[in-house]
C-alpha positions, 0 to 999 in steps of 0.5 A: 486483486479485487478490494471491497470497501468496509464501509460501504461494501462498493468496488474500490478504484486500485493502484492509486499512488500515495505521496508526501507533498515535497517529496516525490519518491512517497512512502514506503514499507521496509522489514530489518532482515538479518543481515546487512543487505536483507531489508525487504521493501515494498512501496505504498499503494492506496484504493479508494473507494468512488462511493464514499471516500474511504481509503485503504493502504496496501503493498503488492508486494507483500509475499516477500515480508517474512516474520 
């Protein structure tokens, strides 16, 4: 998927990994389902944008998060 930046409006640089120094598995996003074992998770990816700097947070797999 193309990303814009907001700032600046230039193509952003995609499919960036995002890391916690000391710990190499990173971050990610977790949904309580019902149940035990219905946790939905998703790990934390990042664009970047060459131009400016700007930094945009997303999951790829966003469609298996339900309200």
């Amino acid at each position: 998927m193309k990303r814009i930046c907001n700032q600046c409006q230039t193509e952003m640089i995609n499919d960036c990994r995002v890391t916690v120094e000391a710990d190499i598995s990173g971050i990610k996003i977790t949904q309580k389902g019902k149940g035990l074992f219905n946790n939905v998770s998703a790990k934390l990816k990042a664009s970047v944008c060459p131009n400016c700097g700007n930094v945009a947070l997303y999951v790829d797999d966003f469609n298996k998060f339900k309200q």
